[in-house]
C-alpha positions as CSV (number, residue, x, y, z in Angstrom):
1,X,133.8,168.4,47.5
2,X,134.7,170.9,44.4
3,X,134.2,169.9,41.3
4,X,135.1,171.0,38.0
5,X,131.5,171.0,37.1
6,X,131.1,173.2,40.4
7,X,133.5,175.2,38.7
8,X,132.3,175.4,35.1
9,X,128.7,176.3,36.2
10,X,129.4,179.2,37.3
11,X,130.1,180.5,33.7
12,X,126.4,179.4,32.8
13,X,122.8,181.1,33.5
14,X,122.4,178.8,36.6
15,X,125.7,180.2,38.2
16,X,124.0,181.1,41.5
17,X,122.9,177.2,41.7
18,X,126.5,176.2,42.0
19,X,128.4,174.8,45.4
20,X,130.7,177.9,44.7
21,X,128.5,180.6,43.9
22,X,129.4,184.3,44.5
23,X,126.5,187.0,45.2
24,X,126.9,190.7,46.4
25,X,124.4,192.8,47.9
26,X,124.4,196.1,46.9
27,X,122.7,199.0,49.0
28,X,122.6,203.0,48.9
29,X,123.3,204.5,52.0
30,X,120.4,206.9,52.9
31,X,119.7,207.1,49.3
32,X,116.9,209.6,49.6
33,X,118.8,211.9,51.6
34,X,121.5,211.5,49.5
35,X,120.2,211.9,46.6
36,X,118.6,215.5,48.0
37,X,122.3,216.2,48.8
38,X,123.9,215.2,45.1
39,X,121.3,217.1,43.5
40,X,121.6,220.6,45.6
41,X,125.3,219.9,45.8
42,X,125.3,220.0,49.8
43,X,128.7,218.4,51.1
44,X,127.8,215.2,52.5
45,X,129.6,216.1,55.5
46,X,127.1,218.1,56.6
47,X,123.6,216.7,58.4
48,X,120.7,216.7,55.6
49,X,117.0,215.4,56.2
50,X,114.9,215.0,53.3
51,X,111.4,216.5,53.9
52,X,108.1,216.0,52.9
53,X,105.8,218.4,54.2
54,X,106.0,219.1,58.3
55,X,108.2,216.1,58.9
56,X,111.6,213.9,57.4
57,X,111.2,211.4,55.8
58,X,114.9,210.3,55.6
59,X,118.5,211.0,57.1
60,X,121.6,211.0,56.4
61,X,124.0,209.5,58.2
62,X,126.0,213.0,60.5
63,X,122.0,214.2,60.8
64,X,122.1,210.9,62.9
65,X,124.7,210.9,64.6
66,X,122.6,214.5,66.1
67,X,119.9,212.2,67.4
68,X,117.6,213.0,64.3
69,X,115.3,209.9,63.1
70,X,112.9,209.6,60.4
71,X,109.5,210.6,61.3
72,X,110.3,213.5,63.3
73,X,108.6,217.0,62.8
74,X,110.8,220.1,61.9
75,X,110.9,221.7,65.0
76,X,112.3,218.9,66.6
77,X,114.5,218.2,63.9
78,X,115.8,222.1,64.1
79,X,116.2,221.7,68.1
80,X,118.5,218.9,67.9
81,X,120.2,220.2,64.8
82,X,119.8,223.8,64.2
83,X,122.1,223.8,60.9
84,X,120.4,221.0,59.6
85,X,119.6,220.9,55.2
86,X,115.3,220.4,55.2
87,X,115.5,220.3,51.1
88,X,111.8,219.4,50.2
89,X,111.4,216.3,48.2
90,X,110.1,217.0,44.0
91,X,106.7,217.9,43.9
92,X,103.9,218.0,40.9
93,X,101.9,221.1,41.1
94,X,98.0,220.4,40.5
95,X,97.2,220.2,36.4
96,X,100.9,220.1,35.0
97,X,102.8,216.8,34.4
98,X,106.9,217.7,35.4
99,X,108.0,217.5,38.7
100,X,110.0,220.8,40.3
101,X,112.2,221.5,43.0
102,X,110.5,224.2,45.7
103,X,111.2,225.0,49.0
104,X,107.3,225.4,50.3
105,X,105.0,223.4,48.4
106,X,101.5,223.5,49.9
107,X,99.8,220.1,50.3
108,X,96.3,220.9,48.8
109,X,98.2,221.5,45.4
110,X,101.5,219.8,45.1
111,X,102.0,215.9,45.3
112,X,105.2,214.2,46.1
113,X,107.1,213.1,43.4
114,X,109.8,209.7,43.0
115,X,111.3,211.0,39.8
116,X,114.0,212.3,41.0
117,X,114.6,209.1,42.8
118,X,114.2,206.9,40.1
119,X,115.9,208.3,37.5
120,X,119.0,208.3,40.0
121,X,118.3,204.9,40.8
122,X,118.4,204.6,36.8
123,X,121.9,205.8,36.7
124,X,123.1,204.3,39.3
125,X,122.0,200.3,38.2
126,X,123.8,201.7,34.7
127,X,127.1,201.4,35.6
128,X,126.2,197.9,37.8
129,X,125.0,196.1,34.6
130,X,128.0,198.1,32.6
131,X,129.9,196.5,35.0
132,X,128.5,192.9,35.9
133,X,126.3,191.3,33.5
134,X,123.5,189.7,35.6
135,X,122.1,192.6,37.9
136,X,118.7,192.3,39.9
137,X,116.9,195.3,40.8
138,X,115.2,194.2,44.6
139,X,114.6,198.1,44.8
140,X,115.2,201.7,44.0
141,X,118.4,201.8,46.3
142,X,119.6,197.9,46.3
143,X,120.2,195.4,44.1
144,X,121.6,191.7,43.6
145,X,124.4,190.7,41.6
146,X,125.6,187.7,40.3
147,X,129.7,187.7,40.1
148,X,129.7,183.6,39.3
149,X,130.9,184.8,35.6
150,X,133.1,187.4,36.5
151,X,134.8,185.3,39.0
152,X,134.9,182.5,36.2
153,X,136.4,184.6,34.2
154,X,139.0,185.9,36.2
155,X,140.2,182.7,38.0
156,X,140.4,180.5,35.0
157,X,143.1,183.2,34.1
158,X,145.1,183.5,37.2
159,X,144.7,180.2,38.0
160,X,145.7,178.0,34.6
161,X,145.3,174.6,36.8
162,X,141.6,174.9,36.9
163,X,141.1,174.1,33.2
164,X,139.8,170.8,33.0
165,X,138.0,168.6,29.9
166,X,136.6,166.1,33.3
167,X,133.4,167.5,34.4
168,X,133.3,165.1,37.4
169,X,137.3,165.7,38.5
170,X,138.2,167.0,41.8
171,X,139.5,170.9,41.4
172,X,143.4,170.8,42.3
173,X,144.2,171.4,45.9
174,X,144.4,175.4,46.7
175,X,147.7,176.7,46.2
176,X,149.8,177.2,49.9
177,X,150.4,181.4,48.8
178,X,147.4,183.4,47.5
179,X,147.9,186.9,47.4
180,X,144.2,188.7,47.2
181,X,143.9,191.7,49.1
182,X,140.9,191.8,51.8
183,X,138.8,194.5,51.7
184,X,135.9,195.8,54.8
185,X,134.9,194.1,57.2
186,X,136.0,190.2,56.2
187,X,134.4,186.7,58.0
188,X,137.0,184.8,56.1
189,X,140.6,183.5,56.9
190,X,143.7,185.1,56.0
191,X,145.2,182.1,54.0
192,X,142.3,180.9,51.9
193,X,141.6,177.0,52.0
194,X,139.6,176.1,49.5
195,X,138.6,177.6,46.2
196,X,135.4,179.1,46.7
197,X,137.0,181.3,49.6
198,X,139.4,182.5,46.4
199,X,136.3,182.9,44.6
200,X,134.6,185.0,47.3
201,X,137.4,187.0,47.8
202,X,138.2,187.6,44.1
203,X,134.4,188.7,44.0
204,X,135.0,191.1,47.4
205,X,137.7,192.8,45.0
206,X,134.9,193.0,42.0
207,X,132.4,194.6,44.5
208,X,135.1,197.5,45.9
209,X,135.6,198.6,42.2
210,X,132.2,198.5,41.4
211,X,131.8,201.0,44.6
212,X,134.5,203.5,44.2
213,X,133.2,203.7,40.3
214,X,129.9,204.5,41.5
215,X,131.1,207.2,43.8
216,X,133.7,208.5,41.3
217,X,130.9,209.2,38.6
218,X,128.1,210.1,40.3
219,X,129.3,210.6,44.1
220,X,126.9,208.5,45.9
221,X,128.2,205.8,49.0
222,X,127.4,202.3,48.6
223,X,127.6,199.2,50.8
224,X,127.6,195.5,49.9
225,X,127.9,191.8,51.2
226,X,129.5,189.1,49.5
227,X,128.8,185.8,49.9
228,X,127.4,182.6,48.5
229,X,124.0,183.5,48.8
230,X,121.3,186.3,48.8
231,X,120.3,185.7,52.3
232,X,124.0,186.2,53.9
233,X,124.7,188.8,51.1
234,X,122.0,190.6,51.7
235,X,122.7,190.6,55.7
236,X,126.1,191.3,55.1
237,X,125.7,194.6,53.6
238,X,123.8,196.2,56.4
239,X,126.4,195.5,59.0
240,X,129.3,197.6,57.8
241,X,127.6,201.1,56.7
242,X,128.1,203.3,55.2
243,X,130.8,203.3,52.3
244,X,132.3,199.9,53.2
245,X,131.3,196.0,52.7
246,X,131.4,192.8,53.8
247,X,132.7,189.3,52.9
248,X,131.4,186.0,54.2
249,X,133.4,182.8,52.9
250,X,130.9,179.5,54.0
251,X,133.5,178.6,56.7
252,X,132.4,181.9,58.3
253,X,128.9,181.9,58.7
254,X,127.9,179.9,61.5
255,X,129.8,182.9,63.6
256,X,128.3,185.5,61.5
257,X,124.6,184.5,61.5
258,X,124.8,184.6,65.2
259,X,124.7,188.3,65.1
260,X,121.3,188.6,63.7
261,X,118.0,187.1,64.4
262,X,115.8,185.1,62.3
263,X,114.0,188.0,61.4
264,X,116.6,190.0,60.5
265,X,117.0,187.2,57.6
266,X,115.6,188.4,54.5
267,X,111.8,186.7,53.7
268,X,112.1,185.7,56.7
269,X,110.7,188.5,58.8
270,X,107.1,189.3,59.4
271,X,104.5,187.2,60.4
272,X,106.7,183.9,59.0
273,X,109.3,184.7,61.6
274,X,106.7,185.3,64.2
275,X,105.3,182.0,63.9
276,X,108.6,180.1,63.6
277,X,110.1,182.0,66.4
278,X,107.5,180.9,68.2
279,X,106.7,177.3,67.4
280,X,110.8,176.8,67.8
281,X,110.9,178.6,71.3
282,X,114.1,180.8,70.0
283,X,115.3,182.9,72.7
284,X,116.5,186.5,72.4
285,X,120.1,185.4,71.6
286,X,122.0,183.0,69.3
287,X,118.6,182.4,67.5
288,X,120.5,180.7,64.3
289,X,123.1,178.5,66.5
290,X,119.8,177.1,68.5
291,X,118.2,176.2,65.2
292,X,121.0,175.2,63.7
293,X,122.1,172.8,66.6
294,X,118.3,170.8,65.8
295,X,118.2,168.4,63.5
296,X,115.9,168.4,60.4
297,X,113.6,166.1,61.8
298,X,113.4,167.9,65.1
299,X,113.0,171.1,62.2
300,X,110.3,169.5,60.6
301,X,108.5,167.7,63.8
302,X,107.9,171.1,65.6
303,X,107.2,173.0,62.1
304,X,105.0,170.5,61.0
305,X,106.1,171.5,57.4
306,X,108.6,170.1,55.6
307,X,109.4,172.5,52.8
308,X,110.0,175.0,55.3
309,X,112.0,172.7,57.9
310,X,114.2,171.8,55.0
311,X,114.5,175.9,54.2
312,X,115.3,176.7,57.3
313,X,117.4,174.0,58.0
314,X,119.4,175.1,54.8
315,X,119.2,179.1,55.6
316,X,120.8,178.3,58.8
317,X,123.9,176.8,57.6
318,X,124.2,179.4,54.4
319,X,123.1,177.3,51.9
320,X,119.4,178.4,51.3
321,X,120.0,179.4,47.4
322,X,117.8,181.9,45.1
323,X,117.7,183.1,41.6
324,X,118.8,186.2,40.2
325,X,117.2,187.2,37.7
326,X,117.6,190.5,35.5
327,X,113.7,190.9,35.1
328,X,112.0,193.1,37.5
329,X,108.3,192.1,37.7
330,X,105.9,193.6,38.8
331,X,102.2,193.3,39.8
332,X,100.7,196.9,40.1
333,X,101.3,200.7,40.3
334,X,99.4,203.4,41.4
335,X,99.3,207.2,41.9
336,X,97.4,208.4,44.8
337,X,96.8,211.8,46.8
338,X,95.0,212.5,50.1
339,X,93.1,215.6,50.6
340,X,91.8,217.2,53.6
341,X,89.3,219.3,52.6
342,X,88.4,217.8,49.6
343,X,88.8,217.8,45.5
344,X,86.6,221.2,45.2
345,X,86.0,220.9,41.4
346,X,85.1,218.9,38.3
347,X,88.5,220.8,36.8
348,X,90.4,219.9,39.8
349,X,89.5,216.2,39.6
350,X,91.1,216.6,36.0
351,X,94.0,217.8,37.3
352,X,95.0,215.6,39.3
353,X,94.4,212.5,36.7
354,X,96.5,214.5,34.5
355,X,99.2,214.2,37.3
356,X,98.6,210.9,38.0
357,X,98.7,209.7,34.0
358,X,102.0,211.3,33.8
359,X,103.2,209.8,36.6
360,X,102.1,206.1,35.4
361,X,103.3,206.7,32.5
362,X,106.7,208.0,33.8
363,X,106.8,204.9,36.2
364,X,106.1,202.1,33.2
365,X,109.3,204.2,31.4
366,X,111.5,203.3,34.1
367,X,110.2,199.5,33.7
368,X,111.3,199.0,30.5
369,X,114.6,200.6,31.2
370,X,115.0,198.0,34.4
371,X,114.1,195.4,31.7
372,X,116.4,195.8,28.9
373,X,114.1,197.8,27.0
374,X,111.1,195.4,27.4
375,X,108.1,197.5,27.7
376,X,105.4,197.0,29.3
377,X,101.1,198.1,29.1
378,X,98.2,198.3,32.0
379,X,95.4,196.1,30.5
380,X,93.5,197.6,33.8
381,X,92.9,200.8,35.1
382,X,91.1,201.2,37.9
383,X,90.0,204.7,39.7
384,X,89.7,204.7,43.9
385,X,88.3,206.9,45.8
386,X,87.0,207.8,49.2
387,X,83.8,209.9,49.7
388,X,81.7,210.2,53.0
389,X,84.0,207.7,54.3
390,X,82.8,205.4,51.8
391,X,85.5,203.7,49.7
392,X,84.7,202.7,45.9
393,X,86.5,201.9,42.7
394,X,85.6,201.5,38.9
395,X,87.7,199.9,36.6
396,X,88.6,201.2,33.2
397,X,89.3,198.5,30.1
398,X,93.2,199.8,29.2
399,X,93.6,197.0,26.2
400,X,93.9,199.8,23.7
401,X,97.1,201.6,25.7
402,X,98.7,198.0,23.8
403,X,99.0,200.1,20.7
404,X,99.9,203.4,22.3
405,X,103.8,203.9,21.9
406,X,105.6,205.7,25.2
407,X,105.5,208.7,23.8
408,X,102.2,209.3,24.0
409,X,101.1,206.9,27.0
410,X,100.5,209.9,29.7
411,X,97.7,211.7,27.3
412,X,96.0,208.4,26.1
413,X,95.6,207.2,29.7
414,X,94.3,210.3,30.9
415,X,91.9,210.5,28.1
416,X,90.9,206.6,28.6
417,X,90.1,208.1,32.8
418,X,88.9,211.4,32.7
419,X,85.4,210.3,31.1
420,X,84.9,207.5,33.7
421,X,85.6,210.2,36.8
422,X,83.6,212.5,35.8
423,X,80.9,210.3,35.0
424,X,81.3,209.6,39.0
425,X,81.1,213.1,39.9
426,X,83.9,213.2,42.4
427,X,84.0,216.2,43.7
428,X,84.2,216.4,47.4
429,X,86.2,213.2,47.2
430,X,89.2,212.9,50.1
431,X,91.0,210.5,48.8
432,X,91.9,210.0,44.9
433,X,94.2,207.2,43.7
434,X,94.9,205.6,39.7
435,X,95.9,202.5,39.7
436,X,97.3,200.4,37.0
437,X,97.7,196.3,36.9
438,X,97.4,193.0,34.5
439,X,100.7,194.0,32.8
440,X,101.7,192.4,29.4
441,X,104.4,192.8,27.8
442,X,105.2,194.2,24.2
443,X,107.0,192.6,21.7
444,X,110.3,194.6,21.5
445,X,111.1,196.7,18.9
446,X,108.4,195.1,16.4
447,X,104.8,197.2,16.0
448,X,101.9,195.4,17.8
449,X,99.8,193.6,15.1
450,X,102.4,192.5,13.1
451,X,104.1,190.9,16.0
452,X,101.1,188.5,16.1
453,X,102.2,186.9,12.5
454,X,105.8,186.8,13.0
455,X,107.9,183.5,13.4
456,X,110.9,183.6,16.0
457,X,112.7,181.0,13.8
458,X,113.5,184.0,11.2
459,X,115.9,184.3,13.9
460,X,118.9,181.8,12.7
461,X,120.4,181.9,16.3
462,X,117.1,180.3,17.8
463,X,117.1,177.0,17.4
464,X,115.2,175.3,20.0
465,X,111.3,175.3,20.6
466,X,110.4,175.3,24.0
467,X,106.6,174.5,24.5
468,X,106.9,175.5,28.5
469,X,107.7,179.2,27.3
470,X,106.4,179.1,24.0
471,X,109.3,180.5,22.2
472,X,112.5,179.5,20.9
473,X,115.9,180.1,22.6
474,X,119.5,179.6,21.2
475,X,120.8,176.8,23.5
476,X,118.6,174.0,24.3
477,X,120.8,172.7,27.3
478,X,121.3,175.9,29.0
479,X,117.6,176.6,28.9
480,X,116.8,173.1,30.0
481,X,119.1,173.8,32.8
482,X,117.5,177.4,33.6
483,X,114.3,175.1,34.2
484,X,115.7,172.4,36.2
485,X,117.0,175.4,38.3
486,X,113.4,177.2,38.7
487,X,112.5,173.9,39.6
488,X,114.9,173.6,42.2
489,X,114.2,177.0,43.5
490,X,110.4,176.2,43.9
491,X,111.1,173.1,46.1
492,X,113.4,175.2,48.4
493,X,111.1,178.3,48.7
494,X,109.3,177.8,52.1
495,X,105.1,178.1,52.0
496,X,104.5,180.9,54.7
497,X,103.3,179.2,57.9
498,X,100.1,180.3,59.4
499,X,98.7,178.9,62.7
500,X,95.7,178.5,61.4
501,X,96.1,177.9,57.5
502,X,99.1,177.6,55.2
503,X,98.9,180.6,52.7
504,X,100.6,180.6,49.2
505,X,104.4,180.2,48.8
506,X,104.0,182.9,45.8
507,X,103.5,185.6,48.5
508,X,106.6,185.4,50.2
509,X,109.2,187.3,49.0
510,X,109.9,191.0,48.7
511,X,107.2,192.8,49.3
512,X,105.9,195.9,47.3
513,X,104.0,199.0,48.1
514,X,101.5,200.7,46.0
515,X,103.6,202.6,43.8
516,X,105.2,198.8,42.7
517,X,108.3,199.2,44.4
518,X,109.7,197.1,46.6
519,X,109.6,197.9,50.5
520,X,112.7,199.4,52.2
521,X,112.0,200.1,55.7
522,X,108.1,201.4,54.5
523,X,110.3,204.8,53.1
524,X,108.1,205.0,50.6
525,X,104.8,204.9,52.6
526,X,105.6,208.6,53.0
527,X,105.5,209.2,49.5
528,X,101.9,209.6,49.0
């Protein structure tokens, strides 16, 4: 049943809670290779493999279509495609702290370098939040969005009779004629019957905008799903590549979830979908209609868990719901280099920690832009490295990089490491990595010490104390509200199921590499 309420949440912080939330995926297609192509003005027409030392590390989409596939070597790549474009990724040279463009780097003194990646990533999520006020960044070349107040918005004008002062009121039947044009590839019907297919297809419009602004500014392809949820948004945006999109209204997705398999579902591949797959007997085909036709008891009978019977039992049928939230957290970074013969010298060592404490520094830059300016310090450092096939690490105290504005964060890590390493004598080392972790945040746009004395209720806006977060907020039902939801969230969020013991539900989710960033198809396990 819609409700007005239904209706009126979506204009609220808990939008993507509500029976008629609207959520787009948002993905680059082959952003790596892409973004090689945008940058050396290459027509996209034309096949282009990004490389990274003897092999490719991505391709774009007419390299495929020649039979090329990430992971190949050159010379295989050149057979298949002899007019193929090998631009070498960014590199840092040994002892200097930009990245450059060069066509033959050598791997004793060059490390690979995201920059250039990043800071089009940057660009790119730009004109998303310019665009759509709550963006989630799940990784350099994809995002979340949620359209719930956009579509609010939008409706409520077109659409006079769903103004309302009765919270609990039915929503007025769905006018017979609604003209919104259909856009990719759409699991919806042509004459929409209730108002969250309007909804969805109002937010299919916002998304084909959004895409064709992307590409008119900055001329990179994107794909997308919309749909009620992350799950079948998220799904939906791989199916229709590149440059297109999809649209799933909830009458819709029984028949489109029966393209995919469980793990195809998003947190729910891996070692999870292993074990389900097999505890539930799924065969090959039709995995979602076979779980969907057993009941939640059968679910939670053969699972033996009922968080993640009533999860599943919920994915299944579309309506397995997840935050969005503009924060990007993060657990840890790290810079790290492999060498073959190696690190010859004390000076050398240097070097590369001067590298690496750029690069950090560069990486917690792009953290405070993904966070609204909220920046962000390494209480820990910690040095790795590998030496007679013996693998050690020393942590080095970072508390004082709390003070340390961005401006000056590369130098003052490297001089808070160089000391330790060379304390540690690693020459001869093969392996050399920095990491960074234990972030805390700063206080934004206030110095450090004096932030410690300063009362948020000078702020005449904030009116409520909240003693879970410790701070006070403007609207004391709304924030209630964005608890009750988190609350919500955490019963839904199935515990990964071991067959031997049950691990922590806190682990399952997107998963990140060393460098912080979330995983897309291990791309950036080349990057090192």
């Amino acid at each position: 049943m819609e409700l007005q309420r239904h209706f009126e949440q979506l204009a609220t912080s808990t939008s993507w809670l509500s029976p008629l939330a609207v959520v787009a995926h948002v993905d680059l297609d082959a952003f790596y290779a892409q973004v090689q192509g945008v940058y050396a003005n290459i027509d996209p027409a034309e096949p282009l493999c990004c490389r990274q030392w003897g092999s490719v590390i991505a391709v774009n989409y007419p390299a495929r279509k020649c039979g090329i596939k990430r992971g190949m070597n050159i010379s295989e790549v050149k057979k298949l495609c002899p007019g193929v474009h090998l631009p070498h990724v960014a590199t840092f040279k040994k002892g200097e702290t930009t990245w450059k463009m060069r066509d033959e780097p050598e791997m004793e003194s060059h490390k690979v370098s995201l920059d250039l990646f990043r800071s089009e990533s940057r660009k790119i999520f730009a004109i998303f939040k310019d665009e759509c006020p709550v963006v989630e960044k799940a990784g350099i070349d994809e995002g979340f969005i949620d359209l719930g107040p956009q579509v609010y918005q939008i409706a409520k004008a077109r659409f006079p009779e769903l103004s309302s002062n009765d919270p609990q009121s039915k929503l007025p039947p769905v006018p017979e004629s609604v003209d919104i044009e259909q856009y990719g590839l759409c699991f919806a019907d042509k004459t929409p019957s209730t108002w969250h297919d309007i909804l969805i297809l109002l937010g299919n419009k916002i998304v084909y905008d959004l895409r064709q602004k992307v590409y008119e500014k900055l001329k990179y392809t994107c794909s997308a799903g919309i749909a009620s949820s992350k799950v079948i948004a998220k799904l939906g945006s791989g199916c229709n590549k590149p440059f297109n999109q999809t649209v799933v209204t909830n009458s819709h997705i029984p028949e489109f979830l029966d393209k995919f398999k469980l793990g195809d579902a998003w947190g729910w591949g891996g070692k999870l979908g292993d074990e389900v797959t097999q505890l539930l007997s799924l065969p090959d085909d039709h995995q979602f209609s076979y779980i969907r036709d057993l009941s939640f008891d059968q679910l939670k009978s053969k699972l033996k868990d009922e968080k993640l019977a009533s999860a599943l039992h919920k994915l299944c049928r579309g309506a397995l719901t997840c935050e969005i939230t503009k924060r990007t957290t993060i657990k840890s970074m790290a810079s790290v280099k492999q060498f073959r013969a190696g690190v010859k010298t004390e000076q050398h060592v240097k070097d590369w920690l001067k590298v690496y404490s750029s690069d950090i520094s560069g990486r917690l830059h792009d953290l405070a832009v993904d966070n609204n300016g909220l920046e962000f310090r390494p209480k820990s450092l910690t040095l790795k490295w590998a030496k007679n096939e013996n693998n050690k690490s020393k942590r080095v105290p970072g508390e004082t990089l709390m003070a340390v504005p961005q401006e000056n964060l590369s130098e003052a890590i490297y001089n808070l490491v160089v000391p330790v390493a060379v304390s540690l004598n690693l020459v001869g080392t093969t392996l050399l990595a920095l990491d960074a972790s234990n972030f805390e945040e700063l206080p934004k746009e206030r110095k450090l010490f004096e932030s410690l004395f300063v009362d948020d209720g000078k702020d005449e806006s904030l009116k409520y104390w909240c003693d879970k977060c410790r701070r006070k907020v403007a609207d004391e039902q709304e924030h209630k509200d964005w608890h009750f939801a988190k609350q919500l969230q955490a019963q839904q969020t199935p515990r990964p199921l071991s067959l031997s013991s049950p691990a922590s539900p806190s682990k399952r989710g997107v998963k990140r590499n060393a460098a912080g960033d979330p995983k897309q198809g291990k791309i950036s396990d080349f990057f090192k």
